[in-house]
N, C-alpha and C positions, 0 to 999 in steps of 0.2 A: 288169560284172565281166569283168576280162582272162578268155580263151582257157583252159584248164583245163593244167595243167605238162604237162610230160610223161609223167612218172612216173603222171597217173591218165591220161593217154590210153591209153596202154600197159593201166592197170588195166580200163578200158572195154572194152578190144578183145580182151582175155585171154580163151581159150577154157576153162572150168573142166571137167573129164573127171572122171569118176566114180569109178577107180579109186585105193586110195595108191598103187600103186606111181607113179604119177604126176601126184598129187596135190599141190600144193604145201607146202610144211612148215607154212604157216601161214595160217591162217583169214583173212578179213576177216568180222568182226561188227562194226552198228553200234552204239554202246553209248548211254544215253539219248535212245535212239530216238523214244519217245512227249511228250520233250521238248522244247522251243525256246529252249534258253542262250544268252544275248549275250554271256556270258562265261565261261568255265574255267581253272579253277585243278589246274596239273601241278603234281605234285610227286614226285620220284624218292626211294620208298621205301629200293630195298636195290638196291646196285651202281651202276655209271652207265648214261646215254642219252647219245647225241649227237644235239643239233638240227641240223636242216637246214632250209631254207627255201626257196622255191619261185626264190628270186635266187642261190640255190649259198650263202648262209652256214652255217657249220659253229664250233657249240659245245659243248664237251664239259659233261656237269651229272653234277653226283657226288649222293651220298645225300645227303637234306636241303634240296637246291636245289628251286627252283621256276621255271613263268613262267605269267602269264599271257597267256591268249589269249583276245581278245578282237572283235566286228566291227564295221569299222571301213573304211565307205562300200562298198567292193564286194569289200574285202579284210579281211584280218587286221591287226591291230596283237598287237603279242608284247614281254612285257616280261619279263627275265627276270633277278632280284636286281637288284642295283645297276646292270645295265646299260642303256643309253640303251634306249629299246622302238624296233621298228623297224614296218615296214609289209612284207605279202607276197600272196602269194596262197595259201599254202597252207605248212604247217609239219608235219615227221615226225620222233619223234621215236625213236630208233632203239637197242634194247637192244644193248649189247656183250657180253653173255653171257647165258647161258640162266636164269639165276637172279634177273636183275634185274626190278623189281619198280616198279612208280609204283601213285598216286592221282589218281584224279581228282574234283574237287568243281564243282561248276556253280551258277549262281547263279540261284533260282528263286524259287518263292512258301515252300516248301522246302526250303533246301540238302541237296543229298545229298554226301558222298564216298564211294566205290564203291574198293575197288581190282584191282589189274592187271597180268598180265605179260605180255609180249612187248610189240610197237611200237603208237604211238597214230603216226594220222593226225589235223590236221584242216584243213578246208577251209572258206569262207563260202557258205551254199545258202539262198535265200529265208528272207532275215532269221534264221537261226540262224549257231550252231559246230558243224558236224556233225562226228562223231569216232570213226575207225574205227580198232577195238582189231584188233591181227593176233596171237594167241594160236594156241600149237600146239592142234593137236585135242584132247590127252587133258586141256591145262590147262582149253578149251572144255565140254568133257562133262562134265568134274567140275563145274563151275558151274551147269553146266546140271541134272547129278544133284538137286544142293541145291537151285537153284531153284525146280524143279519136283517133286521127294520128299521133300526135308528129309533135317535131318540125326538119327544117333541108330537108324538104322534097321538093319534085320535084314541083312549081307552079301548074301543070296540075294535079296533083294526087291531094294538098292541097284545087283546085278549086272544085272538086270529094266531096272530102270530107265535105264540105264546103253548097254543094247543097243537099248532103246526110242528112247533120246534119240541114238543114234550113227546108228539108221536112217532115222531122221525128216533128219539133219544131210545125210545121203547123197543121200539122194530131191530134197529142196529147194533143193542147192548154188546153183542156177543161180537161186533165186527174186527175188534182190536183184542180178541182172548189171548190167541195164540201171541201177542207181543207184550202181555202182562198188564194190558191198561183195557178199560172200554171203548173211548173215543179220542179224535185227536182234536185238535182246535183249527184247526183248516177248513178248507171247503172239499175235502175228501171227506171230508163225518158232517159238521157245523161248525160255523164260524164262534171262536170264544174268544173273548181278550180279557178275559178275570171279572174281577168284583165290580159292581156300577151301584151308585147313588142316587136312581133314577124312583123315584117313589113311584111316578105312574105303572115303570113297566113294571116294579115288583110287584106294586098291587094286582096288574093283570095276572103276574105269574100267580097270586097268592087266592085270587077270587075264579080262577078256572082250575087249582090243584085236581090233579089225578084225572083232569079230561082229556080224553082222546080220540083220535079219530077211525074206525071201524067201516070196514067194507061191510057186505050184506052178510058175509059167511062167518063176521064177527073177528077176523082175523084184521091187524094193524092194517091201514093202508099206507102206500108209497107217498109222504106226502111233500109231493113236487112243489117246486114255486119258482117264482122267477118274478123278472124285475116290474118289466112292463109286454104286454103282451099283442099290441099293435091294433086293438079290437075284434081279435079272435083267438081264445086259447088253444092250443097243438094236441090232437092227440096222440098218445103217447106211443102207440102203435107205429104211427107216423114216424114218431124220432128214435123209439126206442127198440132194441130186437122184440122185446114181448107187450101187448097194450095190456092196460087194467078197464076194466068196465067204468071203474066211479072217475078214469083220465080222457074222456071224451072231448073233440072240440064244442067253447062254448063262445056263443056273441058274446060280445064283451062292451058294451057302451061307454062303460065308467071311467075307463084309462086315456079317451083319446084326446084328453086337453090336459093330461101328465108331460111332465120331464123328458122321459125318455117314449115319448108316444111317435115320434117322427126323429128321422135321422138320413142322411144324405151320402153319398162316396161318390169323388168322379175321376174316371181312368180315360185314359185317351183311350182312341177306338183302336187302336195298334196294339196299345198294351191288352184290350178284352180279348180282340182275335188272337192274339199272343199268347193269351191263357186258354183260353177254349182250344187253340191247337194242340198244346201241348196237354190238355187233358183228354183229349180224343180225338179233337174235330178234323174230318177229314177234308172238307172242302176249301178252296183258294177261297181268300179275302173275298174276291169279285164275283165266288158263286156263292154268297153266304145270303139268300134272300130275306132272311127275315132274323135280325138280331134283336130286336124290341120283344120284352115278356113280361104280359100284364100279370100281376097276383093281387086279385080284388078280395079271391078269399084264399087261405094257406093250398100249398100246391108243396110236394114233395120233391121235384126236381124242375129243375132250368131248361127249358126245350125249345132247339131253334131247326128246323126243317124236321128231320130224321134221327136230328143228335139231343140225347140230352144228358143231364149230368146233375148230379144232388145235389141238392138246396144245400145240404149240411158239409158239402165237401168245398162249395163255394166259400159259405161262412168260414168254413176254417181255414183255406188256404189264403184270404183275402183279412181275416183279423175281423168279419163283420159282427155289427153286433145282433143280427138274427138273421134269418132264414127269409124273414117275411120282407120281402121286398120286389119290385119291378125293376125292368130293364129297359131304360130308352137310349134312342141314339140323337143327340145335338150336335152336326158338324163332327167336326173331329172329335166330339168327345163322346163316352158312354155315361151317362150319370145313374146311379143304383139309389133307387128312391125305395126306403127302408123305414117299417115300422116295429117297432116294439124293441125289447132288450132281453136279451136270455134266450132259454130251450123255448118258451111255450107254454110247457104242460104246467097245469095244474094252476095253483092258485095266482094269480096277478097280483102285483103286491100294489103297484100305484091304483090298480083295480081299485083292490079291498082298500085303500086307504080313503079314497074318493066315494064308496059306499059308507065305509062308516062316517065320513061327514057328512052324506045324505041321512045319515040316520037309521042305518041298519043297523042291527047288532052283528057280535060273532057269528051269531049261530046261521042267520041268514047268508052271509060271509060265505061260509066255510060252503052251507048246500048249494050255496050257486057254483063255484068254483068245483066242486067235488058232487058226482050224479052217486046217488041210491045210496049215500053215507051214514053215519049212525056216528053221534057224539055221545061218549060214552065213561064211563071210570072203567078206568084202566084195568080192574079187576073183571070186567066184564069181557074180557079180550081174551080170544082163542090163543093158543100158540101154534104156528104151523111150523 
């Protein structure tokens, strides 16, 4: 593969700073991140783009036009309507107003089309089309609102959410430097799936701009969340190698007549001893005195006589959906009587969504979930 243009050498070498006042206008996220397309199909929704290409060509595409792009030996090939397709190293395709608008579809085991505003990048990176959306911030966080709270939600939980996901965006700017983009759109950065129509959430994004969330040292905090929390948040210590102060376990009342506040697994009693063997346990079947293990409140591992073994090793070898659960025995069977959904830590999302129809606000939201916090503009934020 030729040298990389200039335009992403320059993007390499960019030093990204933590505040907006001089913060770039526009993100780079990468968008079908966890995928590998050989081919994409652009298409300019509403307004125009102009193409560029890594050889200096310049085309203008109005609404309804397309091209694809496709790889092709160590570059791109680009075809776009009736015109001849050409060959590049890299293609941008560039909004002339704030309002314009594309799709993007990729060619998989599932086509998707996703759509999108501001600029699409793309480039050819070990056998893909990798393709990085440059979205302002508050079009970014409303995406992110939805993808990660849905939509339909209470204004104060979506404002929650909203400040959660703008702090997480701050903290990690720099986590994707070194691969030429900021974030990806997965649940390794946050979840993004492009532009949304969603009035409430943008006004949430648009009526908490530049709030953040600030430990006591004024430094970003890590801010965790998960789905449902079983009526006790995790602390982080607990699950994670290092704890935070403001990640403390907290009571949690508000989730436990949610969705996912109860959950059930039942394995014969052959196949429990069958796993407990082969993850340590030394004793026969018939010296195993006590298999039952109550968790009234979060416990970090599973213990039966002298043996025991991590909550989080069980969850993963077994596919559960938390940590937080008990152990009984019925006849031949073991049933795993199981609350909550996710890690734990931090904010509870059916929580916070069951508070803000009590009638909290954000802000109350956020200090229940998060101990000794500080909501804050962003500018008021240390860097460490």
């Amino acid at each position: 593969m030729n040298s990389p243009s200039a335009e992403f050498r320059i993007i390499a070498l960019c030093i990204l700073v933590l505040h907006t006042s001089v913060l770039q206008s526009q993100l780079r996220i990468r968008i079908f991140a966890d995928k590998s397309p050989g081919s994409v199909l652009f298409s300019v929704t509403v307004g125009e783009y102009s193409l560029t290409d890594s050889n200096g060509r310049i085309k203008t595409m109005r609404s309804g036009e397309s091209a694809i792009i496709s790889r092709f030996n160590s570059g791109l090939a680009v075809k776009t309507n009736n015109d001849p397709a050409f060959i590049c190293d890299s293609v941008h395709f560039s909004a002339t107003d704030s309002k314009a608008s594309f799709s993007v579809r990729i060619n998989s085991d599932v086509p998707q089309r996703q759509y999108y505003t501001g600029d699409l990048i793309c480039y050819p990176d070990l056998g893909t089309v990798v393709m990085i959306n440059l979205p302002d911030i508050d079009s970014y966080l409303a995406g992110v609102v939805r993808a990660e709270g849905g939509s339909g939600k209470h204004i104060e939980y979506l404002k929650t959410q909203a400040i959660i996901a703008r702090t997480y965006m701050y903290k990690y700017l720099h986590k994707h430097t070194s691969d030429r983009y900021n974030l990806c759109d997965n649940t390794h950065c946050q979840a993004f799936n492009g532009v949304i129509n969603d009035s409430l959430i943008v006004k949430a994004v648009r009526d908490t701009r530049d709030l953040v969330i600030l430990g006591r040292d004024s430094v970003l905090i890590i801010s965790a969340f998960h789905s449902n929390c079983g009526g006790e948040t995790a602390s982080s210590g607990d699950v994670w190698l290092t704890g935070q102060p403001y990640l403390k376990s907290v009571k949690d009342p508000y989730c436990n007549n949610s969705r996912n506040a109860r959950w059930k697994k039942v394995l014969s009693l052959n196949d429990w001893i069958s796993y407990l063997n082969k993850s340590g346990l030394k004793e026969k079947p018939d010296e195993v005195l006590k298999i039952n293990f109550a968790q009234s409140t979060r416990k970090t591992d599973y213990m039966t006589g002298n043996f025991s073994l991590p909550l989080q090793k069980i969850r993963d070898d077994l596919d559960l959906r938390s940590t937080f659960f008990s152990v009984r025995v019925e006849g031949d069977s073991v049933i795993l009587d199981g609350k909550g959904y996710g890690h734990g830590v931090g904010l509870c999302q059916e929580g916070a969504m069951a508070m803000a129809e009590k009638g909290f606000d954000y802000r109350q939201i956020i200090y229940f979930y998060f101990e000794g916090v500080i909501i804050s503009d962003i500018n008021n934020a240390v860097q460490k």
